[in-house]
gemmi code that builds the backbone of each chain (N, CA, C; Angstrom):
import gemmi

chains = {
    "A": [
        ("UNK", (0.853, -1.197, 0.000), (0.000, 0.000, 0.000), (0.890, 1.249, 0.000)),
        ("UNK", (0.517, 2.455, -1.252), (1.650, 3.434, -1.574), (1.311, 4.171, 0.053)),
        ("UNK", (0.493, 4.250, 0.495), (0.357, 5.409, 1.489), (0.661, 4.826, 2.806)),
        ("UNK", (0.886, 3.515, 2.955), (0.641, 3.286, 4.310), (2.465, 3.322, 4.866)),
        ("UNK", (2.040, 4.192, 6.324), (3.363, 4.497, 6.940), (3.790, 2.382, 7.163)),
        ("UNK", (3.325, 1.742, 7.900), (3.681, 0.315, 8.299), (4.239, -0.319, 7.231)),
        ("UNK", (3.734, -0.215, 6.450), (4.110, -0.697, 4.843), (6.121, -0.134, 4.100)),
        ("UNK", (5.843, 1.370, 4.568), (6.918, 1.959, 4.197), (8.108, 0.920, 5.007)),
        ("UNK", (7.646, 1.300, 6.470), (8.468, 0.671, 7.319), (9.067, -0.725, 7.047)),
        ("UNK", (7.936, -1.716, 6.896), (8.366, -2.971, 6.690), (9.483, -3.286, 5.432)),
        ("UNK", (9.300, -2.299, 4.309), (10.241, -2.523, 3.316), (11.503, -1.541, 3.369)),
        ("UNK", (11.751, -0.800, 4.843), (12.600, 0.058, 4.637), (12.656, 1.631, 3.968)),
        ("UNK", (11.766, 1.609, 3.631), (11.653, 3.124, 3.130), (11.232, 3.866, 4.054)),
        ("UNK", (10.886, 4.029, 5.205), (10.602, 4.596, 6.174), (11.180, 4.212, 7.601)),
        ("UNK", (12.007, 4.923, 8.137), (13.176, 4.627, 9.721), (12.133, 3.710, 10.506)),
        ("UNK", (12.467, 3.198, 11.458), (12.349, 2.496, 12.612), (13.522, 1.802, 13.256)),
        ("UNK", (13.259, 1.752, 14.677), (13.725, 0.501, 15.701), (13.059, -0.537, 15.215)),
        ("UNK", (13.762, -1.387, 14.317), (13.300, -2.312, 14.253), (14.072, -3.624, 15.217)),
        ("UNK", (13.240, -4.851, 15.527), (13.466, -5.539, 16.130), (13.528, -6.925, 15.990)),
        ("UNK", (12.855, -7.177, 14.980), (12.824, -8.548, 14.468), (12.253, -8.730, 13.579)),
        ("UNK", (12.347, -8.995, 12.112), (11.967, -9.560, 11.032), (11.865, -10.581, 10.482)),
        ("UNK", (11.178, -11.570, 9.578), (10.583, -12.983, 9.199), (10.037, -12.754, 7.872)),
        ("UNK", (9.855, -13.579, 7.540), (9.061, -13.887, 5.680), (7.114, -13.188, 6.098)),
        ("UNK", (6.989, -13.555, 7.452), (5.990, -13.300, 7.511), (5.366, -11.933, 8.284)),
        ("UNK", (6.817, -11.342, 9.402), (6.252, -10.570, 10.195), (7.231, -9.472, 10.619)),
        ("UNK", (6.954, -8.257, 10.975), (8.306, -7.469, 11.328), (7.475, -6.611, 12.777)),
        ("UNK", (8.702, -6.837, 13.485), (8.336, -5.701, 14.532), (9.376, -4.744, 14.839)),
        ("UNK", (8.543, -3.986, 15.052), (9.490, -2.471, 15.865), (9.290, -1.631, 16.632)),
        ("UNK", (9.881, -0.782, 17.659), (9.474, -0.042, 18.511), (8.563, 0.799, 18.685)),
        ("UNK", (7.530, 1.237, 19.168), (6.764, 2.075, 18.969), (7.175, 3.205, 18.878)),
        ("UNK", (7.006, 4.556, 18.316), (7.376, 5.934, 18.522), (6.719, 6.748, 19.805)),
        ("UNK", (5.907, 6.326, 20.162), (5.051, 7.084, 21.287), (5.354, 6.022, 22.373)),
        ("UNK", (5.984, 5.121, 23.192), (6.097, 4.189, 24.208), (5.002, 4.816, 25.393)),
        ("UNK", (4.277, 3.571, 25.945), (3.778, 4.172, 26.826), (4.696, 2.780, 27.945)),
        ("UNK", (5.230, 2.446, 28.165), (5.889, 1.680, 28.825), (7.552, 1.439, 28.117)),
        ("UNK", (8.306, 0.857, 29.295), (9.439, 0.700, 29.296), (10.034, -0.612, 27.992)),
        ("UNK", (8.789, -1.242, 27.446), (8.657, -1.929, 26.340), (7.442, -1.850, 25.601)),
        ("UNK", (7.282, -1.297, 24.812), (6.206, -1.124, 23.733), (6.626, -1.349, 22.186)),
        ("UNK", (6.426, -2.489, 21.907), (6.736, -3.232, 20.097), (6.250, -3.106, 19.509)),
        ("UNK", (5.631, -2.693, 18.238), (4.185, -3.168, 17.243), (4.699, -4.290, 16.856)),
        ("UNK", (4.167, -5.127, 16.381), (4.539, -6.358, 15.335), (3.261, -6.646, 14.467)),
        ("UNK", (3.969, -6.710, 13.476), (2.383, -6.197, 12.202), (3.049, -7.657, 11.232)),
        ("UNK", (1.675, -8.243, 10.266), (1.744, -8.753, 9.287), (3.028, -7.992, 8.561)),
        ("UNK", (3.959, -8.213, 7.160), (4.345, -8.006, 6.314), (3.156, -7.638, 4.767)),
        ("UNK", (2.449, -7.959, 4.940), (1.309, -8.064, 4.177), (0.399, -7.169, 4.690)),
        ("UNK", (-0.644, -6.080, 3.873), (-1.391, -5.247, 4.005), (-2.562, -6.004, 4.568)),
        ("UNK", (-2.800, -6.129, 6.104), (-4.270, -6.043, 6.286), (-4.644, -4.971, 7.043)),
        ("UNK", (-5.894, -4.107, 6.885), (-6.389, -2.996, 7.581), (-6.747, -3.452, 8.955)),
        ("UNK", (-6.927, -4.257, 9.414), (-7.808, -4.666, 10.509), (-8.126, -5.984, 11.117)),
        ("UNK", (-8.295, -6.102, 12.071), (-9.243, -7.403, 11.959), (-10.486, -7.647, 11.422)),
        ("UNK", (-11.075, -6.504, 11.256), (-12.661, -6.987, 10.704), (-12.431, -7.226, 9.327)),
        ("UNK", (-10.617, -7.071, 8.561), (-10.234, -7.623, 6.873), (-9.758, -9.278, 7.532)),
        ("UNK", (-10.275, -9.418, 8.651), (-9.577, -10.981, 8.782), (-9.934, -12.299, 8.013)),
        ("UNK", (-9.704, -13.001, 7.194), (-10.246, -14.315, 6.466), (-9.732, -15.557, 7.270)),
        ("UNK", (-10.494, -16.263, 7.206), (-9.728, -18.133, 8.061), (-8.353, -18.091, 7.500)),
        ("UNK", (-8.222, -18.075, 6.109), (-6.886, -18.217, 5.736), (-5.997, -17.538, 6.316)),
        ("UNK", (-6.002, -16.710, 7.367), (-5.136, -15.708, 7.557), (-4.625, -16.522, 9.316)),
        ("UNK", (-5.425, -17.009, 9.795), (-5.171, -17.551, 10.730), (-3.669, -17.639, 11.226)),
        ("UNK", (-2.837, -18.808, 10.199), (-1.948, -19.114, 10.594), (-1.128, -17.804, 10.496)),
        ("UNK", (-1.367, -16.607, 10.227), (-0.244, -15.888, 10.144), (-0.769, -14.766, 11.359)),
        ("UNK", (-1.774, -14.409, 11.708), (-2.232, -14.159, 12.855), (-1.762, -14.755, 14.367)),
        ("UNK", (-1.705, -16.125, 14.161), (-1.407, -16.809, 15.339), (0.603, -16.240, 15.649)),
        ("UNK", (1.064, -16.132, 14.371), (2.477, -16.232, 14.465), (3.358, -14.971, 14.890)),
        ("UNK", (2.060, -13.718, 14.316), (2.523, -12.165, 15.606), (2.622, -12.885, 17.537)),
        ("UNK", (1.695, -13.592, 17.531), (1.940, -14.145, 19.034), (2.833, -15.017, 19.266)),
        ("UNK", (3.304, -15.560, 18.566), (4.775, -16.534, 18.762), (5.732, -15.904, 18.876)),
        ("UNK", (5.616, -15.098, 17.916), (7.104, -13.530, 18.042), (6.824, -12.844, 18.912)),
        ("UNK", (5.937, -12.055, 19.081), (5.419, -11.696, 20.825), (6.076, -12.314, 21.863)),
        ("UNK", (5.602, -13.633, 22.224), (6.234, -14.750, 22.749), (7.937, -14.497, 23.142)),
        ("UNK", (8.075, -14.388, 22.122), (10.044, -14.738, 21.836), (10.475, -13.511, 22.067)),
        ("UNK", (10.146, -12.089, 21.436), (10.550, -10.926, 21.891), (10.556, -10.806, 23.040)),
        ("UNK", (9.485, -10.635, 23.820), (9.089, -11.021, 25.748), (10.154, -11.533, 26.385)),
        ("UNK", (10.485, -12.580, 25.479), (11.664, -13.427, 26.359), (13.431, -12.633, 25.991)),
        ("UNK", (13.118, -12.215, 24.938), (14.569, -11.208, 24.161), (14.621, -9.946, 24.970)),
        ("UNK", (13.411, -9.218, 25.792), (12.525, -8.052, 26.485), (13.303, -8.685, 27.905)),
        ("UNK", (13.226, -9.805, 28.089), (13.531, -10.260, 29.507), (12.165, -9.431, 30.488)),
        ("UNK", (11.139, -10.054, 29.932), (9.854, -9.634, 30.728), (8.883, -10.642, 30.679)),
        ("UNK", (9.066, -12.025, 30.400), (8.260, -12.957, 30.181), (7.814, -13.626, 31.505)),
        ("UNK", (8.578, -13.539, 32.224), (8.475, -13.850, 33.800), (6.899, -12.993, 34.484)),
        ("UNK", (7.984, -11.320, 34.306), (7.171, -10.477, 35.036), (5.499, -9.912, 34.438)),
        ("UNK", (5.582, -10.127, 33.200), (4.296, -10.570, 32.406), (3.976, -8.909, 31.374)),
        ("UNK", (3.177, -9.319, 30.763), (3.298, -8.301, 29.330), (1.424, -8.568, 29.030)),
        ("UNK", (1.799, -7.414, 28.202), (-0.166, -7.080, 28.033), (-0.258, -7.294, 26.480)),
        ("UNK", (-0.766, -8.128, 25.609), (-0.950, -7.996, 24.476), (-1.908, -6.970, 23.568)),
        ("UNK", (-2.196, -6.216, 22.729), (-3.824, -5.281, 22.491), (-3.687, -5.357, 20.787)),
        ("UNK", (-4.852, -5.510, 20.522), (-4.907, -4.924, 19.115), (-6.095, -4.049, 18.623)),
        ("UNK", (-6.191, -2.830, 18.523), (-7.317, -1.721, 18.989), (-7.643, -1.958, 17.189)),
        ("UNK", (-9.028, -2.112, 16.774), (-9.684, -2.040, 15.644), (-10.846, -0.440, 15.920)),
        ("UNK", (-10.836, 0.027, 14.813), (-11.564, 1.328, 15.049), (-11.909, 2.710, 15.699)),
        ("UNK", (-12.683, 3.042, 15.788), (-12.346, 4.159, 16.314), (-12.715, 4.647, 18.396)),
        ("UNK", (-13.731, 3.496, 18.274), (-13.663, 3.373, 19.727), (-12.571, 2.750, 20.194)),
        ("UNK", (-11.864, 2.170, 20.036), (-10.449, 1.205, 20.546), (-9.330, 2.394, 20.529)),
        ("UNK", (-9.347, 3.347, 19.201), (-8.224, 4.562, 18.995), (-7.266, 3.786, 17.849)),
        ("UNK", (-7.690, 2.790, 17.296), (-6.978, 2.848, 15.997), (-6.539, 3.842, 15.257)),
        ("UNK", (-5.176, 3.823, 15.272), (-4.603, 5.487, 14.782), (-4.209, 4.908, 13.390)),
        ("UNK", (-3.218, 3.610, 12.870), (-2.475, 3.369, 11.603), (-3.745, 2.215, 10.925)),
        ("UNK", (-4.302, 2.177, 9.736), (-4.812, 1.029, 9.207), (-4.363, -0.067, 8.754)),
        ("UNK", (-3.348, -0.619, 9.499), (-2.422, -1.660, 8.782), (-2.318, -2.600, 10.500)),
        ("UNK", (-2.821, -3.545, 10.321), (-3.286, -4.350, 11.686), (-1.723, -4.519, 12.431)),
        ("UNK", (-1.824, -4.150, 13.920), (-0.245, -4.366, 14.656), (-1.092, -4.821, 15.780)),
        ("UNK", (-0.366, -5.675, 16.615), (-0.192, -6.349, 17.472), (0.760, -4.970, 18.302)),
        ("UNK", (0.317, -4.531, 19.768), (1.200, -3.805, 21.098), (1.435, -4.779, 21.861)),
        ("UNK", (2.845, -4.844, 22.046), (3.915, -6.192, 23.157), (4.301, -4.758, 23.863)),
        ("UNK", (3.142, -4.883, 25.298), (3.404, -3.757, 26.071), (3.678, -4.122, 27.647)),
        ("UNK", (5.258, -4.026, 28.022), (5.698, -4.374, 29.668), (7.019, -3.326, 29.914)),
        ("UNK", (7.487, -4.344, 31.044), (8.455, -3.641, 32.089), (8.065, -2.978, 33.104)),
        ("UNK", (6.527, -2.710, 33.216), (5.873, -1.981, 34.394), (4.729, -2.696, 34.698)),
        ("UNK", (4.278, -2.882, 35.967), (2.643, -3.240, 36.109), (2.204, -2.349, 35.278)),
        ("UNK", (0.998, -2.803, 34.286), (-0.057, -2.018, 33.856), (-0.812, -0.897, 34.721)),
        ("UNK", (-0.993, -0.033, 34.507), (-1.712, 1.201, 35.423), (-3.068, 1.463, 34.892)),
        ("UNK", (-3.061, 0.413, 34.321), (-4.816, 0.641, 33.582), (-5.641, -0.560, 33.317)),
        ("UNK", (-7.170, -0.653, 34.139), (-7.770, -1.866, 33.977), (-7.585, -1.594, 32.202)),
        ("UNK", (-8.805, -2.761, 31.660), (-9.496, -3.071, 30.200), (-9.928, -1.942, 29.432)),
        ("UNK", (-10.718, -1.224, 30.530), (-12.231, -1.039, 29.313), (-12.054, -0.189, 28.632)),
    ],
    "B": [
        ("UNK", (-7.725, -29.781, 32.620), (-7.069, -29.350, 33.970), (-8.135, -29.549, 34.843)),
        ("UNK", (-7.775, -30.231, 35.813), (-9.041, -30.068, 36.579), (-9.438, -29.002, 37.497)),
        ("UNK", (-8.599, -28.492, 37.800), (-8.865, -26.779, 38.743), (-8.950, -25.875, 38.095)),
        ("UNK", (-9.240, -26.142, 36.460), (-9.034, -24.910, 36.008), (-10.310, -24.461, 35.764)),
        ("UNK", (-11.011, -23.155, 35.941), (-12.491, -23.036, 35.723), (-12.907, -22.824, 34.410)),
        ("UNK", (-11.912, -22.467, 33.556), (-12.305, -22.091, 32.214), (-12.624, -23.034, 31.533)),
        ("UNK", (-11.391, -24.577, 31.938), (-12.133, -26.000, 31.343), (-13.352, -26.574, 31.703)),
        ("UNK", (-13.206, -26.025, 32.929), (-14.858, -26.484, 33.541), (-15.975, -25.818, 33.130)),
        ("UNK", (-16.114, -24.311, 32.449), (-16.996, -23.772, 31.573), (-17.198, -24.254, 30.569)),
        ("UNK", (-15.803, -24.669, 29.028), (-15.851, -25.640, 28.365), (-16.464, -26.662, 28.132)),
        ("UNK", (-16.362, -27.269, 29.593), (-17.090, -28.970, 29.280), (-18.328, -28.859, 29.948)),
        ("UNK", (-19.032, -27.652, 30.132), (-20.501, -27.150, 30.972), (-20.594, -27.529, 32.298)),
        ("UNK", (-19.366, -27.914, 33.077), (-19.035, -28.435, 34.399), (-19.613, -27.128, 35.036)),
        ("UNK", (-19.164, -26.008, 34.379), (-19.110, -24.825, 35.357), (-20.604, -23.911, 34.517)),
        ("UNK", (-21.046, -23.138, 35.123), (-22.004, -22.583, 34.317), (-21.439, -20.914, 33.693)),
        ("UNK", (-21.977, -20.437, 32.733), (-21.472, -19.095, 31.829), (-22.403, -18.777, 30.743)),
        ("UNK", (-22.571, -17.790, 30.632), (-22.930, -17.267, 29.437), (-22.263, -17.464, 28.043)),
        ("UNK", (-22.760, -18.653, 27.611), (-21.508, -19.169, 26.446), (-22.314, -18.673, 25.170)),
        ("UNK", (-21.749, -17.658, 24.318), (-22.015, -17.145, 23.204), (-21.300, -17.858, 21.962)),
        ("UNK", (-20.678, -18.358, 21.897), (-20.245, -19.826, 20.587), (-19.193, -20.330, 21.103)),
        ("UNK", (-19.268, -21.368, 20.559), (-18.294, -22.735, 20.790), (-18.396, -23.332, 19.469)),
        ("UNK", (-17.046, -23.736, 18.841), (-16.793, -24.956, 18.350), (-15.595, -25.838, 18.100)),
        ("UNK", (-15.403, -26.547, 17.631), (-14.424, -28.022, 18.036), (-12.858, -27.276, 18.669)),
        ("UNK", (-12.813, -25.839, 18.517), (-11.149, -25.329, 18.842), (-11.427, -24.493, 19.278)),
        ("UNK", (-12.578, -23.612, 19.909), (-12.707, -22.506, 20.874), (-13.615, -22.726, 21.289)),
        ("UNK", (-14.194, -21.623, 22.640), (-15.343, -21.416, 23.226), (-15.130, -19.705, 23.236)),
        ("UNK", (-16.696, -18.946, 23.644), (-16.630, -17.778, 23.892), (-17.798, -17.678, 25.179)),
        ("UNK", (-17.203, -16.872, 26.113), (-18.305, -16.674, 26.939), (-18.347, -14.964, 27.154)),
        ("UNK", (-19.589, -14.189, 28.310), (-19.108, -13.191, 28.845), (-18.581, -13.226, 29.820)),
        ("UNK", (-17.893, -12.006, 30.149), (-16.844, -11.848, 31.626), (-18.325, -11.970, 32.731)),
        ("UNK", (-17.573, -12.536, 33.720), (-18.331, -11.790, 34.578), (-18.360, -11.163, 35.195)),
        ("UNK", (-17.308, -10.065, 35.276), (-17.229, -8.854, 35.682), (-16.935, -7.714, 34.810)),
        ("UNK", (-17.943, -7.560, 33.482), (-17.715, -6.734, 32.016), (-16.998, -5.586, 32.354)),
        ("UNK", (-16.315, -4.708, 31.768), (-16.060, -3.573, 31.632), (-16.501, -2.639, 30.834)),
        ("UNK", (-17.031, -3.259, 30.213), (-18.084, -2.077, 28.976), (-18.650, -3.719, 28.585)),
        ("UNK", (-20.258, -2.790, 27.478), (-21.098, -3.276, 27.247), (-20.921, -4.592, 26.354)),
        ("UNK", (-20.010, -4.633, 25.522), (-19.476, -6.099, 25.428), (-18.088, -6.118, 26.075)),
        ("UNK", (-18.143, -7.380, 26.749), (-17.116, -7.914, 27.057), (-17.072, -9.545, 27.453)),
        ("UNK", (-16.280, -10.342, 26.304), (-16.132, -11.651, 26.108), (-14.965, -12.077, 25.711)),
        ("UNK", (-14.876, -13.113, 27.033), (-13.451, -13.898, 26.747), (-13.398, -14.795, 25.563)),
        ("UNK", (-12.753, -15.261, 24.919), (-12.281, -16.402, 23.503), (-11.533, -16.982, 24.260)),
        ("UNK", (-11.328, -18.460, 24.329), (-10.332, -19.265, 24.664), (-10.181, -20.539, 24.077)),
        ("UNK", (-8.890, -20.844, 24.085), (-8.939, -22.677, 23.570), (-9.084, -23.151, 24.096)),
        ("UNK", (-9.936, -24.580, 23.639), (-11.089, -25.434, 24.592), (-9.237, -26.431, 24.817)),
        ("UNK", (-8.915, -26.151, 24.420), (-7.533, -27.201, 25.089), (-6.686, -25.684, 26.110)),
        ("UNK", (-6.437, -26.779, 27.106), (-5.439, -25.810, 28.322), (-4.278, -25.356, 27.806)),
        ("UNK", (-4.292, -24.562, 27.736), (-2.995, -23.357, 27.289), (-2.711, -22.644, 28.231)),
        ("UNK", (-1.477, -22.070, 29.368), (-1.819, -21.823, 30.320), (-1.728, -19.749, 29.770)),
        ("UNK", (-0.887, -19.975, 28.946), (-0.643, -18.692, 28.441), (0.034, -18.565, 27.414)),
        ("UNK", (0.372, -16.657, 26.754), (1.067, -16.873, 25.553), (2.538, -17.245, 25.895)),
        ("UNK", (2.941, -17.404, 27.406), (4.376, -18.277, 27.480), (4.293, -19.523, 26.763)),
        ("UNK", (3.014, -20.051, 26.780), (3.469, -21.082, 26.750), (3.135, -21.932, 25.169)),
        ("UNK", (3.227, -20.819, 24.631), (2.499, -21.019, 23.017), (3.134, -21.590, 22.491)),
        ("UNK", (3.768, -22.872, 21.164), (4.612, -23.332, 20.527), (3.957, -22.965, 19.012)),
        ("UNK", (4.928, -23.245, 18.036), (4.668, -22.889, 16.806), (3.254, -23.302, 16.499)),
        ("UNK", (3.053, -25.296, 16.629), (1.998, -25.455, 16.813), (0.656, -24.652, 16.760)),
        ("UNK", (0.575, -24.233, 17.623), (-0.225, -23.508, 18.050), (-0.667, -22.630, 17.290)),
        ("UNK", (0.076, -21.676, 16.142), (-0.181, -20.993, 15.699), (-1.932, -20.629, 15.212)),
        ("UNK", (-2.383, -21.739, 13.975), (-3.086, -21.430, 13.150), (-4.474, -21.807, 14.544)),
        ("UNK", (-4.632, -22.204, 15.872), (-5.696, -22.124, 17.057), (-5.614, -20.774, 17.526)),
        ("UNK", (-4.900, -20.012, 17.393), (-4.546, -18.901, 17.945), (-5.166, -17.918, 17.699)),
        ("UNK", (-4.880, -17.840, 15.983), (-5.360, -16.813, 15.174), (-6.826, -17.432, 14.844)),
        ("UNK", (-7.186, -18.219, 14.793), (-8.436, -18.781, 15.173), (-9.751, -17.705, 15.848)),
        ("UNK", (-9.034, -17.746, 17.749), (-9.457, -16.643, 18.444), (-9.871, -15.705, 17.903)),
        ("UNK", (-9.043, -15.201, 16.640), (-9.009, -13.272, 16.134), (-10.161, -13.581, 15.307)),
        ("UNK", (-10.349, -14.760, 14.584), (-11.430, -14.724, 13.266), (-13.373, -14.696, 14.473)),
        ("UNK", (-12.953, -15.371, 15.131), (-14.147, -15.737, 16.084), (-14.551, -14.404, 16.745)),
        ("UNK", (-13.393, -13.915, 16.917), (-13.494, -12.586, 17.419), (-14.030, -11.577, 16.664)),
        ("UNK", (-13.814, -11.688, 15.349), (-14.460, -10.825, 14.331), (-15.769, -11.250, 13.996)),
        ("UNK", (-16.069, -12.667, 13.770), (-17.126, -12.438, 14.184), (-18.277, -12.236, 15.130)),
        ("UNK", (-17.706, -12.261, 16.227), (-18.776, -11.714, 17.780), (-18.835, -10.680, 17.710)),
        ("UNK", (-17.956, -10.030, 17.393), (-17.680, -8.128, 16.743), (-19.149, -7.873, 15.960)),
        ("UNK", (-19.136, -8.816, 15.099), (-20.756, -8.320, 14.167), (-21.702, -8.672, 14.686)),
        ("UNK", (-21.574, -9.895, 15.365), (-22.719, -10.204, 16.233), (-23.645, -9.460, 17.124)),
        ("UNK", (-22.167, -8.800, 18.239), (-22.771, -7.458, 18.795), (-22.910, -6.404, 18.500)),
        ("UNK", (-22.876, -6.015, 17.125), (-23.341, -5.119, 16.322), (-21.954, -3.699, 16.586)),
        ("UNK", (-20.727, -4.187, 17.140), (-19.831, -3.078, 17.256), (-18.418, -3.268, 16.482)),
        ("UNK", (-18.653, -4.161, 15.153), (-17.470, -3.899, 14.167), (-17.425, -2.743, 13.685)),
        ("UNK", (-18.529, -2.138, 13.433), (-17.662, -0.644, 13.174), (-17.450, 0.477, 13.611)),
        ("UNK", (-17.963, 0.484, 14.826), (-17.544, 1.359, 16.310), (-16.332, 1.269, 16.434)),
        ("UNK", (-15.988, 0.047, 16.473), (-14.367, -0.702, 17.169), (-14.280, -1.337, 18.288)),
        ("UNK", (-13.792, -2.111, 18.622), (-13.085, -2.830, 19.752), (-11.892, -3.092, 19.919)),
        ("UNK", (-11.501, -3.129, 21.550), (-9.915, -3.642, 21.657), (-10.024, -4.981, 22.104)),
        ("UNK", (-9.087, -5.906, 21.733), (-8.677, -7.125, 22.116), (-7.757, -6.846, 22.722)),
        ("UNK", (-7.310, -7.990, 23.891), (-6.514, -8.154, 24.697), (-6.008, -9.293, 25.428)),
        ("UNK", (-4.811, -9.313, 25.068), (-4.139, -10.821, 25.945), (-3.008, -10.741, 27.299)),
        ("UNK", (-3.910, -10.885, 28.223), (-2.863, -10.576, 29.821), (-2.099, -12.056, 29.593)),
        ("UNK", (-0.785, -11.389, 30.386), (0.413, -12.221, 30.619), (1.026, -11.926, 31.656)),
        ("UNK", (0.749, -13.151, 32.525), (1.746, -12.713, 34.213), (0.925, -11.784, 34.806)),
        ("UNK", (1.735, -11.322, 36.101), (1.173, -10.734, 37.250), (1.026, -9.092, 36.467)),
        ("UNK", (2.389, -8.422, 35.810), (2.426, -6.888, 35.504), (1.091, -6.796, 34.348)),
        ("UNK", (0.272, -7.805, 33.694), (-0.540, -7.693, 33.112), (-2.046, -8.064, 33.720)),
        ("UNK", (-1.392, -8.412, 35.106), (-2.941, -8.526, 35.806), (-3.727, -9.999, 35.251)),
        ("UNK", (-2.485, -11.171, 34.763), (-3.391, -12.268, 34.545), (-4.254, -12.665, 35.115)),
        ("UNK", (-5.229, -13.535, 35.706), (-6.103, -14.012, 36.703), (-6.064, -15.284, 36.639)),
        ("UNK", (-6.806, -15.682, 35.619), (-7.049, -17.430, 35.257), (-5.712, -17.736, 34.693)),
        ("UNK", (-5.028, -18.555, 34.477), (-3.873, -19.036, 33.990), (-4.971, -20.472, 32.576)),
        ("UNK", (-5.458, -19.751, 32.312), (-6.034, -20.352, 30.867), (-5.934, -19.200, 30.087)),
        ("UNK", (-5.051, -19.506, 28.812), (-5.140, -18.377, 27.702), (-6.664, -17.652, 27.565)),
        ("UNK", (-7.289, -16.597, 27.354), (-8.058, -16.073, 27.335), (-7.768, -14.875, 26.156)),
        ("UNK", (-8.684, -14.157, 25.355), (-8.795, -13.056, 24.912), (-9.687, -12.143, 25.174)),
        ("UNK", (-9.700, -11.235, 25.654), (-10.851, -10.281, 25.839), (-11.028, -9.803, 24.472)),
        ("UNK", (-12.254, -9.271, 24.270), (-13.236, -8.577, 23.636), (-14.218, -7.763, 23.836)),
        ("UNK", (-13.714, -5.976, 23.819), (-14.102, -5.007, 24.939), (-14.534, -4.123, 23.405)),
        ("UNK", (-16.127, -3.821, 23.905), (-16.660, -3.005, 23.078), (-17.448, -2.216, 23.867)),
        ("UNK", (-18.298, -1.121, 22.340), (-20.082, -0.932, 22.664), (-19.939, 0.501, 23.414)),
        ("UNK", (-18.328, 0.928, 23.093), (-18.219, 1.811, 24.216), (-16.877, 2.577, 23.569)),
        ("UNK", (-16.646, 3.794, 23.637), (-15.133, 4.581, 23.605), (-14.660, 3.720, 24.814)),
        ("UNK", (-13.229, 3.428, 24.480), (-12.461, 2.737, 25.681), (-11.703, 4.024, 26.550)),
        ("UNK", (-11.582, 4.060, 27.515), (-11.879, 4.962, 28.715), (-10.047, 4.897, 29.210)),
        ("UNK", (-9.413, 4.120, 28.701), (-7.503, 4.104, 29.200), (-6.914, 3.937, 27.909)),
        ("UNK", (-5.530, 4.840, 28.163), (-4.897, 4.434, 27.505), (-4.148, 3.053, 27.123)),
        ("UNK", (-2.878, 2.511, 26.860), (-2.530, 1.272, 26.632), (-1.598, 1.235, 27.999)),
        ("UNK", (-1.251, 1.676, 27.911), (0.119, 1.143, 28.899), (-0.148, 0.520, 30.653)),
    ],
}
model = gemmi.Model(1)
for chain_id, residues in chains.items():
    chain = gemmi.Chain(chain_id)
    for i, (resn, *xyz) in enumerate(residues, 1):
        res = gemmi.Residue()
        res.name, res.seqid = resn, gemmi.SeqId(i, " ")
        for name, pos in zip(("N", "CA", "C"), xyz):
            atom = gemmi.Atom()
            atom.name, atom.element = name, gemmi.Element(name[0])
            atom.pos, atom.b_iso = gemmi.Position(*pos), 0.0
            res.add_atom(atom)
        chain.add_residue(res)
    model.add_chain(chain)
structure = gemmi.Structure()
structure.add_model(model)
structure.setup_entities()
């Protein structure tokens, strides 16, 4: 996608902390951290959302949480525990349209759910 | 597991508001909602968390997200938005040590992420 900032990122045309890359998935630091670890990790592939989710997509959905997983443990916060989120729309505050996964620790959370 | 209550909702041992189930998930509501939807997704197999996720696992995972999209339409707030969410450990405020996903709608979400 020509416009999308995540997109730029994933192929390099646009800076980041990046942190880990795959055939299927790239993550990198957030620019705004609201904690002492805050990652996005997004598809490589343009999806807007979850509500663009298909069955087929599954297995590559499941595999932002495996890297999640492994970063956590690269984070050295897997112990002390980590908050996963993925905000769709505009009540949630979806700011980028390109679906990311937040790998957010290093602090107790200071905020219930809702 | 046998102490675990989420398997015991699963196998109708325990009682819940179960909004779908089939052969690789269940969905119920919280019972203590935070906004007007709020429903856990979980795998009907014990997972204790995303520690403990293996590759495996992947394509049950992302599973959750599709099920999730559709309870999203169900409760009529895919295009409002919702946040999903996966606690890990104590700094994320786990509770049940059964993988779980929240599904928090129906509502502007009221915290930031961190």
């Amino acid at each position: 996608m020509l416009d999308c900032i995540f997109c730029k990122i994933i192929t390099g045309q646009s800076p980041s902390q990046m942190v880990f890359q795959d055939e299927q998935v790239s993550a990198f630091r957030d620019i705004h951290p609201v904690a002492p670890t805050h990652i996005l990790i997004v598809p490589n592939k343009h999806i807007a959302s979850i509500n663009d989710l298909t069955p087929a997509d599954e297995p590559l959905v499941g595999h932002l949480f495996t890297v999640a997983r492994q970063l956590a443990v690269q984070e050295g916060i897997e112990k002390t525990g980590y908050r996963l989120i993925i905000n769709t729309g505009s009540h949630a505050g979806q700011m980028v349209f390109h679906l990311h996964l937040h790998l957010i620790g290093g602090q107790r959370v200071r905020y219930p759910m809702g």
